[in-house]
C-alpha positions as CSV (number, residue, x, y, z in Angstrom):
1,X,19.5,4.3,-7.8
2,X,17.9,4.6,-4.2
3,X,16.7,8.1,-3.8
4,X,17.2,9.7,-0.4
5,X,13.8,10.4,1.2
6,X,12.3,11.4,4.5
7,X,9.9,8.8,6.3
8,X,7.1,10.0,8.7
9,X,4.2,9.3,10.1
10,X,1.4,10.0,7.7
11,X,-0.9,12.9,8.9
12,X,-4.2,14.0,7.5
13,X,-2.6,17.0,5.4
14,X,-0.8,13.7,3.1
15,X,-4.9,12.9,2.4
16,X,-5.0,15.7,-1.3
17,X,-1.8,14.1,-2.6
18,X,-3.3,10.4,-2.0
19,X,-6.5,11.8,-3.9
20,X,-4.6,13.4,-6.4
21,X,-2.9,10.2,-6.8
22,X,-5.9,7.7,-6.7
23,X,-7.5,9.8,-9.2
24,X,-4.6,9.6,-11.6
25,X,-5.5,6.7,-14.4
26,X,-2.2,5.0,-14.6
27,X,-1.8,4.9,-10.9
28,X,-6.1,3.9,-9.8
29,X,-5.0,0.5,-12.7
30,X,-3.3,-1.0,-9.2
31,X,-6.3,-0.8,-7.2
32,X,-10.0,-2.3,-7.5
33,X,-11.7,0.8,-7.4
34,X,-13.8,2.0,-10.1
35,X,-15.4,5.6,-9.9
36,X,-15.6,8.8,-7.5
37,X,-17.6,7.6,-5.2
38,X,-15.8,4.1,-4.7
39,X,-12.4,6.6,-4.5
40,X,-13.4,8.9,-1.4
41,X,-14.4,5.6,0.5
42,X,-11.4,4.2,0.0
43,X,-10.0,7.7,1.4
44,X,-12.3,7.9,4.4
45,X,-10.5,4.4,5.1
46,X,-6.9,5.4,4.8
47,X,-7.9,9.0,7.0
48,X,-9.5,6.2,10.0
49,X,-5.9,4.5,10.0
50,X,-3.9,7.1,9.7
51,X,-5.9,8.8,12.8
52,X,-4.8,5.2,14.9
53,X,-1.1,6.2,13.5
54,X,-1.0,3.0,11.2
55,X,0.2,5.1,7.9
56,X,3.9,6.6,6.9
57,X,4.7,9.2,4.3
58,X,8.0,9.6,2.3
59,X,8.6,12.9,1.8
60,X,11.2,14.5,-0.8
61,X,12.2,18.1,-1.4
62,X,9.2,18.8,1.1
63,X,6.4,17.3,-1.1
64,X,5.0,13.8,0.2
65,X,5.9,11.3,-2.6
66,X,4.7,7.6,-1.4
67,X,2.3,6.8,1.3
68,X,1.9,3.0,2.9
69,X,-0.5,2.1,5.6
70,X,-1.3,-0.8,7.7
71,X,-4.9,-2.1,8.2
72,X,-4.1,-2.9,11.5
73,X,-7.1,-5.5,12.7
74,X,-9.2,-4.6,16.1
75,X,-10.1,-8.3,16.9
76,X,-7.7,-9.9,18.7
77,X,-7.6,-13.3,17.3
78,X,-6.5,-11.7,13.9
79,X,-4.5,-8.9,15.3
80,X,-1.0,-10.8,14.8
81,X,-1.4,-10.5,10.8
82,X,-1.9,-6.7,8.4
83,X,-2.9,-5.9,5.7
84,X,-1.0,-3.2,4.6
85,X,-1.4,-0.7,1.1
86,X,2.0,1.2,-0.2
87,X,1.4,3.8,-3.0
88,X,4.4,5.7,-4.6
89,X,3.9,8.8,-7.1
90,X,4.4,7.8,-10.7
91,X,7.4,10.4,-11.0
92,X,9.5,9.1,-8.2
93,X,8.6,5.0,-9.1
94,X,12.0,3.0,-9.4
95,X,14.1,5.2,-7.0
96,X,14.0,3.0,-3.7
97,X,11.0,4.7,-2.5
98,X,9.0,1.9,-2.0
99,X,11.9,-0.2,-0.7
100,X,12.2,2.6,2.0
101,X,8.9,2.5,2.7
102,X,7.8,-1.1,3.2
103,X,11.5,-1.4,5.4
104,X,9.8,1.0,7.6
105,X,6.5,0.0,7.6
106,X,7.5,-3.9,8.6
107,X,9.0,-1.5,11.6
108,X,6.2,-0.2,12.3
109,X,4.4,-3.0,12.4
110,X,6.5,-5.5,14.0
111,X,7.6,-2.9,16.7
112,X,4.4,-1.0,17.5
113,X,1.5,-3.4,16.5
114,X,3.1,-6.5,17.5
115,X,2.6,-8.0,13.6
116,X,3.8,-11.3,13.2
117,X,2.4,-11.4,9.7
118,X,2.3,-8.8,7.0
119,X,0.5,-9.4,4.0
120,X,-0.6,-7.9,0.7
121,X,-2.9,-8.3,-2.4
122,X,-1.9,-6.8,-5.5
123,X,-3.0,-7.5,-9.7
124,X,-0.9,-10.2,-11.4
125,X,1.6,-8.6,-13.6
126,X,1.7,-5.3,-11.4
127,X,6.0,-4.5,-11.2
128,X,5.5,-4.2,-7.3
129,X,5.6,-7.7,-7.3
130,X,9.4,-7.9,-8.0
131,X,10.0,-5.7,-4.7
132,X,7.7,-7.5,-2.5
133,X,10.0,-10.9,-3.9
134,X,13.2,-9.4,-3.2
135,X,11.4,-8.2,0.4
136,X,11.4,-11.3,1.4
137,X,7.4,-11.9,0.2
138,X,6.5,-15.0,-0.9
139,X,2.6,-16.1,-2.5
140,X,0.5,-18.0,-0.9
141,X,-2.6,-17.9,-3.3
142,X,-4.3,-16.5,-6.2
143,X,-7.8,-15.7,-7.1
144,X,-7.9,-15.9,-11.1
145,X,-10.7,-13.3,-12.2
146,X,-11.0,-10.8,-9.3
147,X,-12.0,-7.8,-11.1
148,X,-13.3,-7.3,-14.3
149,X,-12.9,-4.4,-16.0
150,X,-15.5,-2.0,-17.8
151,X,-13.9,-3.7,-21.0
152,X,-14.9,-7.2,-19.7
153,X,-11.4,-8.5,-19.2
154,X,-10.2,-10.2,-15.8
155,X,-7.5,-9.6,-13.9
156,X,-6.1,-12.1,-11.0
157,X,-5.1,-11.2,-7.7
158,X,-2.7,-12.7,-6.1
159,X,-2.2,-12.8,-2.3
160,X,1.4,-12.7,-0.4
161,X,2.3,-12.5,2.8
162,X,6.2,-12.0,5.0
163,X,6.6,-13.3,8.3
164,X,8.1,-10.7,10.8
């Protein structure tokens, strides 16, 4: 059941619920960061592109609940394909939010940054997976044993990417 949610353009004040969010276990299992320190950089990077208006926010009841961004690329040679990130708070997963927000970030990044090619790189066996496939994503490669884990086991990445 799609849940009704505001989309806007992400401003700095989104920045303590994406660090309350990176910081929560369940959710930081998504990313390839490891620790603090690697946590606040990652941060400091979302705060850059969100100051060059490259980052959305859903917002529900007044409280930001899902944040995607755009790594939009300076060199012009690579500046027709993005990277993009989309994060949506563990209570309000499986409610269309993330549908909502990739639909408007492809927007935003056909319309404004002229994107021809939108692309993403996510854990294998990560749920998001079945949204990006029904978003029209398709893989185009996989790197078996990206990260390791403090426990020693691996974990694939695997790479997909939409043309707008």
């Amino acid at each position: 059941m799609a849940m009704t949610v505001e989309i806007r353009p992400s401003d700095l004040g989104d920045i303590p619920y994406l660090r309350q969010w990176l910081f929560d276990p369940d959710i930081l299992y998504g990313f390839p960061m490891d620790g603090s320190e690697e946590i606040e950089d990652s941060i400091r990077q979302w705060q850059a592109f969100i100051m060059k208006n490259c980052g959305i926010t859903a917002v529900h009841n007044g409280i930001p609940c899902g944040l995607a961004l755009l790594y939009v690329q300076s060199w012009k040679k690579l500046a027709h394909t993005c990277l993009f990130s989309i994060l949506v708070e563990k209570e309000h997963r499986n409610l269309g939010i993330g549908r909502q927000l990739l639909t408007n970030l492809m927007i935003l990044a056909k319309d404004t940054f002229h994107i021809e090619i939108l692309h993403l790189e996510v854990y294998a066996g990560n749920p998001a997976c079945r949204l990006y496939e029904r978003m029209g994503f398709v893989v185009f490669g996989r790197h078996p044993r990206f990260a390791k884990e403090k426990e020693g086991q691996y974990r694939d990445k695997i790479c997909m990417e939409k043309r707008l």
